[in-house]
C-alpha positions as CSV (number, residue, x, y, z in Angstrom):
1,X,42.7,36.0,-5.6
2,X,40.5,33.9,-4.0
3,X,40.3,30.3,-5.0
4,X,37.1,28.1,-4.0
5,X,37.3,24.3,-3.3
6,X,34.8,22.7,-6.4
7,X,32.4,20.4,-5.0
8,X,32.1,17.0,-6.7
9,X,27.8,17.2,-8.1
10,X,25.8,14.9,-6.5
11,X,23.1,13.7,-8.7
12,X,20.2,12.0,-6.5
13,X,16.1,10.7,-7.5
14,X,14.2,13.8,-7.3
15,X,11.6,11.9,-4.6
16,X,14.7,11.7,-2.7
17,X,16.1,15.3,-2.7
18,X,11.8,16.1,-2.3
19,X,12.1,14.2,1.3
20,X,15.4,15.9,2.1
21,X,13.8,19.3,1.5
22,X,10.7,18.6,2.9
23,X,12.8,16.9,6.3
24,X,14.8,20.4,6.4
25,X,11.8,22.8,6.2
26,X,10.7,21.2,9.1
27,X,13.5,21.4,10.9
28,X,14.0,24.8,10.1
29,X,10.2,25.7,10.9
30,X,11.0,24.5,14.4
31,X,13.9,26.5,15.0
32,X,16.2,23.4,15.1
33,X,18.9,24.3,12.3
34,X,19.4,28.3,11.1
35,X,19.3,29.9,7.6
36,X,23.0,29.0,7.5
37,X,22.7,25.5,8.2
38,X,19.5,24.8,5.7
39,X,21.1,23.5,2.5
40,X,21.3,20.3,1.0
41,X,24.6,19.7,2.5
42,X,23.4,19.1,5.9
43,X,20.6,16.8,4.9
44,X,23.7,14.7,4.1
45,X,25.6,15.4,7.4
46,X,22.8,14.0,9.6
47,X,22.1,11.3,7.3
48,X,25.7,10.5,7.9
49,X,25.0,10.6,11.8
50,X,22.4,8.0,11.6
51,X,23.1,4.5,12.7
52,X,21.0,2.9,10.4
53,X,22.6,4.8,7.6
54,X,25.6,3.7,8.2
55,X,24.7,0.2,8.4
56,X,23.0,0.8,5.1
57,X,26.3,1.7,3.8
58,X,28.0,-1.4,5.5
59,X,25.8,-3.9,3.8
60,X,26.3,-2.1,0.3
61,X,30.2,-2.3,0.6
62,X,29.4,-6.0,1.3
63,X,26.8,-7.4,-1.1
64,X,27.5,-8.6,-4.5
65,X,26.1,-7.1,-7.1
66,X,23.9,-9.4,-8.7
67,X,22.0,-9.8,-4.8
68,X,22.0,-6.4,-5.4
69,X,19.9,-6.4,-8.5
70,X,17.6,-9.0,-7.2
């Protein structure tokens, strides 16, 4: 029996999953990622290598939330 690791659902703003898709057609037009590697998955793996992403992340675990709202 084979038992597969569930994957927690991400729900994310259609623009947003849009610009991922679009982003990874391009990538895989130009022969920089493979069939494999085109999935949703690592549009969040090199989102996750970004600096700016990670300082994006930084300032959320930071703020308060109603500077947040503002």
């Amino acid at each position: 029996m084979i038992i597969k690791k569930k994957t927690i659902p991400t729900r994310i703003p259609k623009q947003q999953y849009d610009e991922f898709d679009n982003a990874l057609n391009i990538r895989f037009k130009n022969n920089l990622i493979t069939r494999k590697e085109f999935k949703m998955t690592e549009g969040f793996r090199l989102l996750g290598r970004m600096p700016e992403w990670k300082m994006a992340l930084n300032k959320l675990k930071t703020i308060p939330k109603r500077k947040d709202l503002q």
